[in-house]
C-alpha positions as CSV (number, residue, x, y, z in Angstrom):
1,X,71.4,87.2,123.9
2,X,74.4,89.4,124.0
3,X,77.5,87.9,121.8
4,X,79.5,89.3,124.5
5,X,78.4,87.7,127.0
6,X,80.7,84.8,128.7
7,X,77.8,82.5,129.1
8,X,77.3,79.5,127.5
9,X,77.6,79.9,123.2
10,X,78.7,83.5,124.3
11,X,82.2,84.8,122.5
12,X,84.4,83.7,125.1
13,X,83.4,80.3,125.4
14,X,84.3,78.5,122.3
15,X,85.6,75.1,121.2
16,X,89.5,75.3,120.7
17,X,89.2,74.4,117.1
18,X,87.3,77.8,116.6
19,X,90.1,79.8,119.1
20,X,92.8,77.9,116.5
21,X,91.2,79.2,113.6
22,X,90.3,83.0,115.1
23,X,94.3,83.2,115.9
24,X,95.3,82.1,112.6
25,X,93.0,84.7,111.2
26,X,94.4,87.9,113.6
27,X,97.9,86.6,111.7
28,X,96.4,86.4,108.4
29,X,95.4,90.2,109.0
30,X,98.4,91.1,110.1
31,X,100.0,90.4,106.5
32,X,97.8,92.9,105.5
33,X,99.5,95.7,107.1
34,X,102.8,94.5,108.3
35,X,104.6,96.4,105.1
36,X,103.2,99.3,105.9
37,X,105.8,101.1,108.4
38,X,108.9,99.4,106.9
39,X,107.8,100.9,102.9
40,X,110.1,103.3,103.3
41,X,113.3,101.3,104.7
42,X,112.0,98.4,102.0
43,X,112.3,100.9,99.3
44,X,116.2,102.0,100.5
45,X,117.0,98.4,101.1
46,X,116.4,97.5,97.7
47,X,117.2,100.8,95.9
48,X,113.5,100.9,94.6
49,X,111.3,103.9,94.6
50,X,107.9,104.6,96.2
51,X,105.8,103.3,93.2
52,X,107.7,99.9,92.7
53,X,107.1,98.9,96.3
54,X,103.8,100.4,96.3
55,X,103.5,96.9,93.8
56,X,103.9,95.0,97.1
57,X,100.1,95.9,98.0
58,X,99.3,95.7,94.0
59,X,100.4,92.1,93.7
60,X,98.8,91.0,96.8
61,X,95.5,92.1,96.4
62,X,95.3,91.4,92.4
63,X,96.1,87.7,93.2
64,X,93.6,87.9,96.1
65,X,90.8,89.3,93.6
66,X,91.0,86.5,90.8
67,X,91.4,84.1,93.6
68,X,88.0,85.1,94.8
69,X,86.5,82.8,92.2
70,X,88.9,79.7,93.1
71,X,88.0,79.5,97.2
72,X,84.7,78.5,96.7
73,X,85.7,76.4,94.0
74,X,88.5,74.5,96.1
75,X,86.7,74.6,99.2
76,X,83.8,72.7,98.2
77,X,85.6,69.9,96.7
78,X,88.2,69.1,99.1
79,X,86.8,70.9,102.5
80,X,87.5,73.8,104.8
81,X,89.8,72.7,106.8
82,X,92.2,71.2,104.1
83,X,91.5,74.8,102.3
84,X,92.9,76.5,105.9
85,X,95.8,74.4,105.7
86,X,97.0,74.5,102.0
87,X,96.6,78.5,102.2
88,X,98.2,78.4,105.8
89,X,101.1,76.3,103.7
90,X,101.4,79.1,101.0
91,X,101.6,81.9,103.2
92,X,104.6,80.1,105.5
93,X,106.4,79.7,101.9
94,X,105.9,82.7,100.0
95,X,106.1,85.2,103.0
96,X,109.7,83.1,103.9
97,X,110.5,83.6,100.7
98,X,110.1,87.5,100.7
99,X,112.8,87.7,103.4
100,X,115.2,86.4,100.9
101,X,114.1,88.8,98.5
102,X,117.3,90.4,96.8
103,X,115.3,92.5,94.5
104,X,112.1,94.8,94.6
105,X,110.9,92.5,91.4
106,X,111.4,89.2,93.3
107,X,109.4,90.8,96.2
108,X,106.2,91.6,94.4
109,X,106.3,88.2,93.0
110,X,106.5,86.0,96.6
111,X,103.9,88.7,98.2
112,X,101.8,87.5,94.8
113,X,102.2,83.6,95.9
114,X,101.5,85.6,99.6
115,X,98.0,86.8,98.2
116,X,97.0,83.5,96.9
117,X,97.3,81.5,100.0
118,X,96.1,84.5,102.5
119,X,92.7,84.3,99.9
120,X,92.1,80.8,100.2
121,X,92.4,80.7,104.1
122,X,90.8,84.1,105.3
123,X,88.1,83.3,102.7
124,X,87.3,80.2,104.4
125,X,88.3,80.8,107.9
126,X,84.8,83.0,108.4
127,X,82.5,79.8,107.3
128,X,84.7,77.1,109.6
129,X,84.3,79.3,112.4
130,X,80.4,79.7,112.3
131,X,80.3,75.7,111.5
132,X,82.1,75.0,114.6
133,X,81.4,78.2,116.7
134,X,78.8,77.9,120.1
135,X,76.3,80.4,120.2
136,X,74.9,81.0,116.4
137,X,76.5,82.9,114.2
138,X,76.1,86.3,115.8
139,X,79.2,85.6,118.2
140,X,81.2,83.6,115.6
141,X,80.4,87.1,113.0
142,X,81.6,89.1,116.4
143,X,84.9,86.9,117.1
144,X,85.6,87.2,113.3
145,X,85.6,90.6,113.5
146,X,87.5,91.3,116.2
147,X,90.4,88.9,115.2
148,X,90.2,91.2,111.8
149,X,90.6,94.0,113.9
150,X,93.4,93.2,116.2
151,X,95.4,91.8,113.0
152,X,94.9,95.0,111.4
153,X,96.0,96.7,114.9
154,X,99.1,94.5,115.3
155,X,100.6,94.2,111.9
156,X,101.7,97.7,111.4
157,X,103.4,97.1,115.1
158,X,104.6,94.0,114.5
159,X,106.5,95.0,111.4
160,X,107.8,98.0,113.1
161,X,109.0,96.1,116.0
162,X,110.7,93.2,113.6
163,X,111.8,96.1,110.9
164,X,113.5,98.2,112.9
165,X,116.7,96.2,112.8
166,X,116.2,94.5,109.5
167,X,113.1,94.5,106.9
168,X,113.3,91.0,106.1
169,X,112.5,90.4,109.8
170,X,109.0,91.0,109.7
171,X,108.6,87.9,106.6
172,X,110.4,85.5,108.6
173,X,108.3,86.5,111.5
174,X,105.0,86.2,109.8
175,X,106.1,83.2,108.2
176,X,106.9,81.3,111.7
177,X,103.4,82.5,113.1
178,X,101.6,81.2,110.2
179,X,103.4,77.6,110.7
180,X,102.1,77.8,114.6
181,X,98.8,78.7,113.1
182,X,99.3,76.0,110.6
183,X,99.9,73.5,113.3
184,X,97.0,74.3,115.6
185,X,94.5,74.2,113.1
186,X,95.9,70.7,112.1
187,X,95.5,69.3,115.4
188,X,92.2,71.3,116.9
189,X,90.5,71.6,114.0
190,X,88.0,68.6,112.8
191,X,87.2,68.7,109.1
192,X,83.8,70.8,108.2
193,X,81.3,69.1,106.3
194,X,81.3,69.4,102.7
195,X,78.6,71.5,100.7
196,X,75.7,69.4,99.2
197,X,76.3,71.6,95.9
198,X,80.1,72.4,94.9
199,X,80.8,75.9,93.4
200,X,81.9,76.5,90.1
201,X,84.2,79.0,89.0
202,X,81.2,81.5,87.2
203,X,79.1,81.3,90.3
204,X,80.6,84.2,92.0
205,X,80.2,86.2,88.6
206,X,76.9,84.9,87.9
207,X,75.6,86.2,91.6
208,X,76.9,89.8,90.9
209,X,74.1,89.6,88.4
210,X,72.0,90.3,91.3
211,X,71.5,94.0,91.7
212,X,71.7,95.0,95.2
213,X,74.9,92.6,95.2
214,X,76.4,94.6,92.6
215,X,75.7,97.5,94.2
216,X,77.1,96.8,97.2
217,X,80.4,95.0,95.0
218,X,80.8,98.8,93.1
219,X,80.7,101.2,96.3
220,X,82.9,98.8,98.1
221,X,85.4,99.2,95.1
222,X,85.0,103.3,95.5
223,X,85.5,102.9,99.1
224,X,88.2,100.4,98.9
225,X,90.4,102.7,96.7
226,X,90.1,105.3,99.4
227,X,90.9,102.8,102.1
228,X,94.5,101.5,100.1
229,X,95.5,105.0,99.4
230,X,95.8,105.6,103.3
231,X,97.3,101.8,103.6
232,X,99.6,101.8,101.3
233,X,100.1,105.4,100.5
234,X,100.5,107.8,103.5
235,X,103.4,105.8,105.1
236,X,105.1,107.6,102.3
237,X,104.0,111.1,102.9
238,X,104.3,111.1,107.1
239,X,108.2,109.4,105.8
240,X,108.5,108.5,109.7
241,X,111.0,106.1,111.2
242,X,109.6,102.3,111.2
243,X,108.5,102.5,115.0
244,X,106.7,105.8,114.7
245,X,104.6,105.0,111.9
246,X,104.2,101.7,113.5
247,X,102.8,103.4,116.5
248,X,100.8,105.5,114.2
249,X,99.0,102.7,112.2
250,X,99.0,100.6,115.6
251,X,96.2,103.3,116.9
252,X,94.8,103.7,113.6
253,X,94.3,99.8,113.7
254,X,93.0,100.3,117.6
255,X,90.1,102.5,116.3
256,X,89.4,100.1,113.5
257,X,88.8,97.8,115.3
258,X,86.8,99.3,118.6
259,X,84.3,100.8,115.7
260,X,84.2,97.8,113.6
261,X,83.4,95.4,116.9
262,X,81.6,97.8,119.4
263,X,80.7,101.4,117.4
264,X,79.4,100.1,114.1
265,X,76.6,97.7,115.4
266,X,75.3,100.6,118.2
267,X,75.1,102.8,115.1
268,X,73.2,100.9,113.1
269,X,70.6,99.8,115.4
270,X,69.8,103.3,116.0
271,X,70.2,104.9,112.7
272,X,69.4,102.1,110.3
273,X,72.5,100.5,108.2
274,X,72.5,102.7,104.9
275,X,72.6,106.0,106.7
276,X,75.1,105.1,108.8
277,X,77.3,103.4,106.0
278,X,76.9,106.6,103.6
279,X,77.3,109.3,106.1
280,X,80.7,107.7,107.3
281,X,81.8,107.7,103.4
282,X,81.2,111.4,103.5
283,X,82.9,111.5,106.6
284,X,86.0,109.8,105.7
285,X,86.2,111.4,102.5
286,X,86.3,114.7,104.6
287,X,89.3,113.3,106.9
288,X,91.0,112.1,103.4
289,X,90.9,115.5,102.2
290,X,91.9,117.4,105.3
291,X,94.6,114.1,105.2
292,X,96.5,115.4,101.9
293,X,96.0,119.0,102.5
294,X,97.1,119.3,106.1
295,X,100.1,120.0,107.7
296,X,102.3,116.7,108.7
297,X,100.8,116.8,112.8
298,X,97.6,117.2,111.0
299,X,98.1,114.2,108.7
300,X,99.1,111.9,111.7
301,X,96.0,112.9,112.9
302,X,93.7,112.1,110.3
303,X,95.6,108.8,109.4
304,X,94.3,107.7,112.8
305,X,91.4,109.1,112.6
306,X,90.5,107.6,109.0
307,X,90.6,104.1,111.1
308,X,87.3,104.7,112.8
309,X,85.4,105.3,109.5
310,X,87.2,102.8,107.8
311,X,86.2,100.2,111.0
312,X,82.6,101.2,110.6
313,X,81.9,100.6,106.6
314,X,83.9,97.4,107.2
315,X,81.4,95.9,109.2
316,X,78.2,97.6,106.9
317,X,79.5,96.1,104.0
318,X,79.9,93.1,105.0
319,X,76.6,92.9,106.4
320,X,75.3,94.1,103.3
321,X,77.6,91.9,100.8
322,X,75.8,88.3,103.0
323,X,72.5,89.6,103.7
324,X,71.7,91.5,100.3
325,X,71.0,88.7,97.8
326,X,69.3,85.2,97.7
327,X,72.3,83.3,96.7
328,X,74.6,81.2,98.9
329,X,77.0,83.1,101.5
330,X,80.1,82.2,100.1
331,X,79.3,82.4,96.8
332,X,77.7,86.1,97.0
333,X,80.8,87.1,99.1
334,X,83.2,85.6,96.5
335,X,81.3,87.8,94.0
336,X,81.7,91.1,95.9
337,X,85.1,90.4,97.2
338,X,86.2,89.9,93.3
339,X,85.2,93.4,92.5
340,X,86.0,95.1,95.5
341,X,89.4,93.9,95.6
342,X,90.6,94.8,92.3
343,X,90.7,98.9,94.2
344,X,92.8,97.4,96.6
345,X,95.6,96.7,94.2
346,X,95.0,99.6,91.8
347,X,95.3,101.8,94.8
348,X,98.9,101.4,95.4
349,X,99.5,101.2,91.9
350,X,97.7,104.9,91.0
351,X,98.3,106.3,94.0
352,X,102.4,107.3,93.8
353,X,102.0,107.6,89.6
354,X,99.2,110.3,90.0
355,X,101.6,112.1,92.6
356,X,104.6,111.7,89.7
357,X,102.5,112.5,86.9
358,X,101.0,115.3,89.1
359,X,103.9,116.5,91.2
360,X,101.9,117.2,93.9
361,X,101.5,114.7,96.9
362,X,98.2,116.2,97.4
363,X,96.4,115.1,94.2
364,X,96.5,111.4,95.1
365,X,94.3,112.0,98.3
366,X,92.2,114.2,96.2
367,X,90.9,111.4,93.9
368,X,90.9,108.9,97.2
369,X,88.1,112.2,98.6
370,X,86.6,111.5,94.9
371,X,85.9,107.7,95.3
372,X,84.8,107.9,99.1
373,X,81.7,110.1,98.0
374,X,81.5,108.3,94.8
375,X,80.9,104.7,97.1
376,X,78.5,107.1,99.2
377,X,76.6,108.2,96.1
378,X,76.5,104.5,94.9
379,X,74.7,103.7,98.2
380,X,72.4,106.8,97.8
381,X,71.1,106.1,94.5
382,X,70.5,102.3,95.1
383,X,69.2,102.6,98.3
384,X,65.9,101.3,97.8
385,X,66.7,98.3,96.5
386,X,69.4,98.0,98.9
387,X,67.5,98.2,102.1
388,X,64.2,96.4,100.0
389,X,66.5,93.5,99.5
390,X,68.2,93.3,102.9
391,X,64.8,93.4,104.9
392,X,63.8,90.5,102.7
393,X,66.8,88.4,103.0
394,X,66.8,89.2,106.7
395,X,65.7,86.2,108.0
396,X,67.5,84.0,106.7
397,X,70.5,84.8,108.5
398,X,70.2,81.8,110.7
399,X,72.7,80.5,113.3
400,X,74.9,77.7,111.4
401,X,74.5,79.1,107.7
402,X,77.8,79.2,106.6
403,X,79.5,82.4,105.7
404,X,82.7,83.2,103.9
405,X,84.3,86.8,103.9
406,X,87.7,87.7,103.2
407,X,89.6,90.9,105.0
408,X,87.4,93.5,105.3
């Protein structure tokens, strides 16, 4: 049956506990991005240069990736929902506490505490949703992704919106959101049963001993280092005002998000996963390229453009990362999100030291070409065990085995 179908245990008809949790999630997302068109006025507000806010993504998603190894850990010993609400809790805290940032250092250390709590409640928010979802876990997978999607969409406009009169707005904003979200979940959301096994911290390392998982872990890190150099990077180089590289990474998120839901899926049922996941690689490491070499129209261009790649190997990786080896869901996507992560913060780091080192803006997009077709060769020279190992595990993608997956 179609996902998207309004039937009964289609998308649309859900129990309001899973609605609760979905919404929190789109807000969750919308961390993710919200700094992006207020680096610039962020940068001048607290007399800090490119590279020291660039630590804003570097903080986040370095906590994120050694927190990897805690979710499971915490979830399995004191629930789901109590592991929604304690990272709901940390996020209203620490991203309140960035508005009252008076210095670029004090900054990098609440969106660290941010990082933490976003990790232990998207990580979990995935698994609660298919445990309480109607309809399997096709149209749980499908509402997931689109509440990743529209969060990715909204932040960038939301923090243009809130940023263009002060960038401490968009923290407070996000922080109030995240205390609805907070409260919703507390009163819609029954508490998940508990897993017959708990998770220890090394099982998430232990799984990556799985080849195909690894695999999939180290072309996700190539990719991912591409996909923070646009994030975090490019609002630098298009240096626009708040609301038009809002509007810019608003469609950028729009295109994510129609190829991550509707595109991706279409694509792989005709072409076959691998294909489709290492020809977009080549493809966005193409629109990367053409990205840092272009002309500034041509780089709002391929900025937008980079979204509909960047929506497509979201959604093949994380098929791949929960269907490519035989241990647990949560614990093989703890395992891949560890790895993958730690590009996400070196990203932001590398990215504005190889333009000073360099002194050429264009270099940084030139190694972000480098590790797009290095994730595509990844996939090319694995891809027998990669597609041996997914048509095993296959089947036992059933409806109500729980999943965890942070951000894609």
């Amino acid at each position: 049956m179609d996902p998207l179908d309004a039937g009964a245990g289609g998308i649309l008809r859900q129990p309001k506990a899973v609605w609760a949790t979905a919404g929190a999630s789109v807000v969750a997302f919308m961390g993710i991005g919200l700094v992006d068109p207020i680096l610039p006025s962020i940068a001048s507000g607290l007399n800090a240069t490119a590279g020291q806010v660039s630590l804003l993504f570097t903080s986040y998603f370095l906590i994120t990736a050694v927190a990897m190894l805690l979710t499971g850990f915490v979830s399995s010993r004191i629930g789901g929902r109590r592991t929604l609400l304690l990272g709901l809790a940390l996020v209203v805290v620490f991203a309140g506490l960035s508005g009252t940032s008076g210095s670029v250092g004090e900054l990098v250390g609440f969106r660290a505490g941010w990082g933490l709590g976003n990790a232990l409640f998207v990580s979990t928010a995935l698994a609660v949703i298919v445990g309480a979802a109607a309809g399997g876990s096709a149209a749980a997978i499908l509402l997931y992704e689109s509440a990743l999607g529209l969060g990715m969409a909204c932040g960038p406009l939301l923090g243009a919106l809130l940023g263009d009169a002060s960038w401490r707005y968009p923290f407070f904003g996000t922080a109030f959101l995240m205390a609805v979200g907070f409260l919703c979940i507390a009163a819609f959301l029954k508490e998940q049963p508990k897993p017959a096994r708990r998770t220890s911290l090394l099982d998430p390392v232990k799984a990556l001993g799985h080849g195909g998982l690894a695999a999939t872990a180290v072309s996700a890190f190539f990719y991912n280092y591409t996909f923070f150099t646009v994030l975090a990077f490019t609002p630098f180089v298009l240096d626009m005002s708040p609301y038009r590289s809002g509007a810019v990474f608003f469609a950028w998120g729009v295109l994510l998000a129609v190829f991550s839901v509707i595109v991706a899926p279409r694509m792989q049922k005709r072409f076959g996963s691998l294909k489709v996941l290492g020809g977009s690689l080549v493809l966005l490491a193409a629109d990367v390229l053409v990205l840092g070499y272009g002309g500034h129209t041509t780089a709002v261009v391929c900025t937008i453009l980079s979204g509909a790649f960047i929506g497509v190997n979201n959604t093949v990786y994380t098929e791949l990362a929960l269907g490519v080896s035989d241990a647990p869901r949560p614990v093989a996507s703890a395992g891949y999100n560890f790895v993958r992560w730690f590009a996400a913060a070196a990203a932001p780091f590398f990215a504005p030291r190889i333009e000073e080192w360099t002194g050429s803006v264009r270099v940084p997009f030139a190694a972000a070409t480098v590790t797009a077709l290095a994730g595509a060769l990844v996939v090319v020279v694995r891809r027998r065990a990669l597609t041996h190992e997914a048509a095993e595990l296959r089947p036992k993608h059933a409806a109500g085995d729980p999943v965890t997956v942070f951000a894609n």
